[in-house]
N, C-alpha and C positions, 0 to 999 in steps of 0.2 A: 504494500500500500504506500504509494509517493507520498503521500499528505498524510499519513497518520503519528502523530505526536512520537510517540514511543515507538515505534518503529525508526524515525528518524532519528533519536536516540541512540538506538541499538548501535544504529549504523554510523554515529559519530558526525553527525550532520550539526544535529546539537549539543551542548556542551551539556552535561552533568556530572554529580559528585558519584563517579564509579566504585560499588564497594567489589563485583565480582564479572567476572565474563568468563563461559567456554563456550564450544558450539553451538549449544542449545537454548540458553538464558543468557539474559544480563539483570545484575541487579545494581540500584543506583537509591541512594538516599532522596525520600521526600523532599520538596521544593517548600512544601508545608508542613512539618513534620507537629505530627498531637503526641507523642513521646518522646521518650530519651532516643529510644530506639523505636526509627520509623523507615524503613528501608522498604524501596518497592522491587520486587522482581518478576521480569516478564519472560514471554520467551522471545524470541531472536523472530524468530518467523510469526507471520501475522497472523495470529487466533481473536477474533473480535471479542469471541465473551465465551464462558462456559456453555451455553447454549448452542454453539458451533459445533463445540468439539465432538469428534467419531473417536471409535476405535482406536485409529493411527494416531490420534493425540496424546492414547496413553505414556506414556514413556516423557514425552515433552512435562505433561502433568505433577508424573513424580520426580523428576529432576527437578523441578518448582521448588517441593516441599521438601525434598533431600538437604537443598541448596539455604532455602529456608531457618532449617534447623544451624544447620553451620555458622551464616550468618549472623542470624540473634546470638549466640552464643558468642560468638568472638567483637562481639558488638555492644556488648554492656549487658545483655538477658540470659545468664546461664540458666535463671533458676523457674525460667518461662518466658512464654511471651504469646503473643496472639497470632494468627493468621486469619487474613479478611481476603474474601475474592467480592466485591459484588460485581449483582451481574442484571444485566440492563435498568431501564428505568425506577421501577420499583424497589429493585435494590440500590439504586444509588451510585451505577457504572457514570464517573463522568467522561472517562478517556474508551474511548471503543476498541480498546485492545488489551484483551485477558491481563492481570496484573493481581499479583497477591501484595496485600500490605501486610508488612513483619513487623509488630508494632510489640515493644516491649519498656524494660528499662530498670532501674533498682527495683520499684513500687508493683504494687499489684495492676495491672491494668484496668480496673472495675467492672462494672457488671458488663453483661454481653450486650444488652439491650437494656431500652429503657421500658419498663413494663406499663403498660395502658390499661 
């Protein structure tokens, strides 16, 4: 996708604060982070949303969350931290390309939701 945000990322088009890259992922610290630790990671190849994803996506998925873990841990969250995918409107996707936020830090993160 030429014009997609993170994709252009990926691909060093535009500048961000890189915490990781292999083949399959990049991950790069929030622009706006709500934690100590708030690092987003995507994959390299353009998946718009969890809704997309087949099959063949599996593998790209768990390299996410493998990468994930690694990250918050050497990141200031050994003793936890959260992972957020949303995914389209309802959930609150505002960049249209798959993205987990790894959101941790010293403190507990708080509740998951705000209950209604």
């Amino acid at each position: 996708m030429d014009n997609c945000l993170f994709c252009k990322i990926a691909r060093g088009e535009i500048p961000s604060r890189k915490v990781y890259e292999d083949d399959e992922v990049f991950a790069f610290h929030d622009i706006n982070p709500a934690r100590p630790v708030h690092i987003l990671v995507i994959p390299k190849r353009h998946i718009t949303s969890l809704a997309t994803v087949g099959d063949d996506d599996a593998p790209v998925l768990g390299r996410m969350l493998a990468v994930a873990n690694k990250l918050a841990s050497e990141s200031g969250s050994p003793d936890g931290f959260r992972v957020i995918i949303n995914n389209g409107r309802v959930g609150g996707q505002e960049v249209q390309h798959l993205h987990a936020h790894i959101v941790g830090g010293p403190e507990p993160v708080g509740p998951m939701l705000k209950r209604v």
